[in-house]
C-alpha positions in Angstrom: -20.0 3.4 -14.4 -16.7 4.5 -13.1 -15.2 7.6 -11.3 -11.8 9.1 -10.7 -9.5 8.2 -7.9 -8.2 10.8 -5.7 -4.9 10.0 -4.0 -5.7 9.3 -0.5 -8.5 6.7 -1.3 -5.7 4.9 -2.9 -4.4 1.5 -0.5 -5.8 -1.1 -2.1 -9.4 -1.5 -1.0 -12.0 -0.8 -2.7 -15.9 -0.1 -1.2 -18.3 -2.8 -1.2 -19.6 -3.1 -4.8 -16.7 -1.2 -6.7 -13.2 -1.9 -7.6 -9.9 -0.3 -8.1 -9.2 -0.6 -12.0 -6.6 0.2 -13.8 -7.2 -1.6 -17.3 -9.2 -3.6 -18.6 -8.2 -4.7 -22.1 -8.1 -7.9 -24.4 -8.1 -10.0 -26.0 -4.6 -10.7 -26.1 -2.6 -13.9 -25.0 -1.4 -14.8 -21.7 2.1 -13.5 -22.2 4.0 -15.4 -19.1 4.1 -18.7 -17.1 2.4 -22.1 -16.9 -0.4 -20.5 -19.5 1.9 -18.8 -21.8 -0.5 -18.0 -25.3 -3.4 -18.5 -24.2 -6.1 -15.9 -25.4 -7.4 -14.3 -22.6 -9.4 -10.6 -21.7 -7.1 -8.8 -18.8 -8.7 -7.0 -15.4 -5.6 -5.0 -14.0 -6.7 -3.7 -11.0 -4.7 -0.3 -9.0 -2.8 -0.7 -5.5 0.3 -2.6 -4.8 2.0 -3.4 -1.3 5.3 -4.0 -2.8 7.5 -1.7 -4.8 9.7 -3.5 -7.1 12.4 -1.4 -8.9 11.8 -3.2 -12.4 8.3 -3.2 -12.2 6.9 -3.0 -15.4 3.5 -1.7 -14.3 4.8 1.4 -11.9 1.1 3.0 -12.9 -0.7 0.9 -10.7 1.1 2.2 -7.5 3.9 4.7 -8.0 2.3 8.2 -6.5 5.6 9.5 -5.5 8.1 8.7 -8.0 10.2 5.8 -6.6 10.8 4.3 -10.0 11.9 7.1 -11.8 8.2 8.3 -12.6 5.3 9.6 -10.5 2.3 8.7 -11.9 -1.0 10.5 -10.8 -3.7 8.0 -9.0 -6.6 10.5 -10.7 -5.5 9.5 -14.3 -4.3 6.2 -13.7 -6.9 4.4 -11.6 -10.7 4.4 -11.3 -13.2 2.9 -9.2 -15.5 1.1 -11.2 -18.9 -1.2 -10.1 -18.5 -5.1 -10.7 -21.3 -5.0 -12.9 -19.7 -2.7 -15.0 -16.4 -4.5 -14.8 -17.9 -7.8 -15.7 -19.5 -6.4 -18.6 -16.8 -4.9 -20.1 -14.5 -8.3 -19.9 -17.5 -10.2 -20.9 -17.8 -7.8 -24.4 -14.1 -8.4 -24.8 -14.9 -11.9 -26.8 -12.9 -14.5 -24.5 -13.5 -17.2 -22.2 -10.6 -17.0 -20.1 -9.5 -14.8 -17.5 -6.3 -13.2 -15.9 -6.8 -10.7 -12.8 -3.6 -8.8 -12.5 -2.0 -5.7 -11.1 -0.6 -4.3 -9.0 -1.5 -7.2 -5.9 -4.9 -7.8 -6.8 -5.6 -10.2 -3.8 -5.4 -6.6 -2.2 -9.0 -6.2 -3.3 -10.3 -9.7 -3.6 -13.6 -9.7 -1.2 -14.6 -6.7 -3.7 -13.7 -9.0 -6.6 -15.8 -12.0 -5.7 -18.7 -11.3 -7.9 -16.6 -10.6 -10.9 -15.4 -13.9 -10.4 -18.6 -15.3 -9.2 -19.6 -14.2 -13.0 -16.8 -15.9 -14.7 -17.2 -18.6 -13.1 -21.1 -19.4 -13.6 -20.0 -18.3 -17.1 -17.1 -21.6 -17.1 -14.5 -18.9 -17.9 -11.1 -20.2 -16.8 -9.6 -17.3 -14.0 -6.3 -17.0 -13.5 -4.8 -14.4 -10.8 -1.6 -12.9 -10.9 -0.5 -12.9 -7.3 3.5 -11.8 -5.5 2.3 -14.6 -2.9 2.3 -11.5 0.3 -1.5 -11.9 0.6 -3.4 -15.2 1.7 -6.4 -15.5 -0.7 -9.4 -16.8 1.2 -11.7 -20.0 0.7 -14.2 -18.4 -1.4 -11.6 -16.9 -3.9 -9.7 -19.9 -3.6 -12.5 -21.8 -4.8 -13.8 -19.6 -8.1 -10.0 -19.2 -9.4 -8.1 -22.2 -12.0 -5.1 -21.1 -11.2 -2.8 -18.7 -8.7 0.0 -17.3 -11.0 2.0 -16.8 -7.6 5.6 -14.6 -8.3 7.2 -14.2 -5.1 9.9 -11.6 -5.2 13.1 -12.1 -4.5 16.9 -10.0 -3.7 16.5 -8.5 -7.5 13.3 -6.7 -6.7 14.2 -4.6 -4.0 12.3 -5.4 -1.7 13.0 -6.3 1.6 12.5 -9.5 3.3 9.7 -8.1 5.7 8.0 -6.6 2.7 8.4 -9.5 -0.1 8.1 -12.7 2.3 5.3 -14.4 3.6 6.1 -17.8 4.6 2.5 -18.7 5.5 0.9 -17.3 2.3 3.1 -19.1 0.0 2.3 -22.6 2.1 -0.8 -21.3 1.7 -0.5 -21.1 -1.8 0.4 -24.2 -2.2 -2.2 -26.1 -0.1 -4.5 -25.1 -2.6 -3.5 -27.2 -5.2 -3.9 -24.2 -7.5 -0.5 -22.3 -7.4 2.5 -22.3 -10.3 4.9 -20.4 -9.1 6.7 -18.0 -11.2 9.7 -16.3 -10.7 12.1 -13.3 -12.2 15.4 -13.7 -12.4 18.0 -11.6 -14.3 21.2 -13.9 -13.3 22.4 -17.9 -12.4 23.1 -16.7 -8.7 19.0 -16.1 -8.9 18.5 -19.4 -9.4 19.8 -20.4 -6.2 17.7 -17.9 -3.7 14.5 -19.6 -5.7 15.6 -23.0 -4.9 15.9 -22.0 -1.2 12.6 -20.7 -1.5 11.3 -24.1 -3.1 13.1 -26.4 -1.2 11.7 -24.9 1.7 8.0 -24.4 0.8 7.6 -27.9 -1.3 6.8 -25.1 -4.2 5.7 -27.1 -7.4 5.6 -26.6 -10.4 8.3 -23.8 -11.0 8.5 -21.5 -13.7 11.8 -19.0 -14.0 11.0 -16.1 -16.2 14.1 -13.5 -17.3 13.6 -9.8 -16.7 13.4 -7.4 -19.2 10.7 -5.0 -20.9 13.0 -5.1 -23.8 12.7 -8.4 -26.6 16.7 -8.5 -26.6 17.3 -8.2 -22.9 14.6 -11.3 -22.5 16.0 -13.5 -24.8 19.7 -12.8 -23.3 18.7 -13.9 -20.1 16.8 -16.9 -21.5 19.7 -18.1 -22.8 21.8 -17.2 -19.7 19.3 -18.7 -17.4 18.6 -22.2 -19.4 20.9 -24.8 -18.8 20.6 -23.9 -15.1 17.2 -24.0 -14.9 16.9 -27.2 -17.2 19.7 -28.6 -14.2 17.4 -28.1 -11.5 14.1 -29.7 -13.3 12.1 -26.6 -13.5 10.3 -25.1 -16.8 11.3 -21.8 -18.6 8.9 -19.1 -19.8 9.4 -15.9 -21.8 7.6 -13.1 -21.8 5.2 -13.0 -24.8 3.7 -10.0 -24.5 6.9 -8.3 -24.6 8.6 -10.1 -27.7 5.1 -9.5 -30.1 4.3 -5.6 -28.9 6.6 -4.6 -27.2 6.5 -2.8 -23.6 3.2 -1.8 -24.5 0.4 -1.0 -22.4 -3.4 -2.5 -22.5 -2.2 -5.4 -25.3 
């Protein structure tokens, strides 16, 4: 069962035994980082603490038009109970797992169970994460892998809103991170270094931004050779080069 979202219940939380949702859509392949092409079902869940000007999922957040668009919350997001959500993903025909967003980890005491259920089920769970919110022992332990993107200059964030030095150590203590970053230019490549030198952050992935195939293969080729120079791994954006900036694929 699900039901609309007005505006004001929208920051995030979700009551005990319902979540936020966005989509839920698959399957489809993993279109970015250490998992790249891997067929996986997608839970995108609503409510973001971060406002990133090239975010490419402004739907999950953008009430007031900050982007260029103002989406509405009653359209966009519903709030759905876990039992439903698991058994939509599970009629989806996968056995793998990505929780996205928005922040997700915004939400995850209401998302145990969901992954309680993929996990008795030996579904690999993946969670997209900007690294601004600590996950917590039990979520650490259902979830393969943190996909954890910290944002950087490019985003548009400020410091205060996109840096969290003790949730990306965090991160990291877990032994379940890959960190993932977006980087439109070379001078990118030195504020993520900063940010890896002085977390320990292993193993890095550099992704270009773009919603557009010729823009991400640009910056590919841009970012390469520098990205090869500093030992780290490259990753495209799948998704994007097969469909398009489509939504729910």
């Amino acid at each position: 069962m699900s039901a609309r979202i007005a505006p004001e219940e929208v920051g995030g939380a979700a009551t005990v035994g319902t979540l936020i949702v966005s989509e839920i859509f698959g399957p489809t392949f993993q279109g970015e980082g250490a998992s790249i092409g891997r067929h996986c079902v997608f839970l995108r869940l609503g409510g973001c603490n971060l406002h990133c000007r090239w975010c490419d999922t402004p739907y999950t957040w953008d009430w007031t038009g900050r982007n260029g668009r103002a989406y509405d919350p009653r359209h966009e997001l519903h709030r759905m109970n876990v039992t439903s959500v698991w058994e939509s993903l599970r009629s989806l025909g996968s056995t793998s797992l990505v929780v996205s967003g928005g922040e997700p980890l915004l939400q995850q005491r209401a998302l145990l169970p969901v992954l309680e259920c993929a996990s008795q089920a030996a579904w690999s769970i993946e969670i997209e994460t900007a690294g601004t919110v600590a996950p917590d022992a039990d979520t650490i332990a259902l979830v393969s892998r943190f996909n954890a993107s910290p944002k950087l200059v490019n985003s548009g964030n400020t410091v205060t809103e996109r840096y969290r030095p003790e949730v990306l150590d965090a991160l990291q203590r877990s032994g379940k991170a890959a960190w993932k970053f977006v980087a439109q230019t070379l001078p990118d490549l030195d504020e993520i270094g900063a940010l890896v030198d002085r977390h320990s952050l292993a193993p890095v992935y550099v992704m270009p931004e773009g919603i557009e195939p010729d823009v991400i293969n640009a910056r590919a080729q841009a970012l390469a050779e520098g990205v090869i120079a500093r030992g780290w791994n490259l990753t495209t954006r799948l998704h994007i080069l097969l469909y398009g900036n489509r939504r729910g694929i």
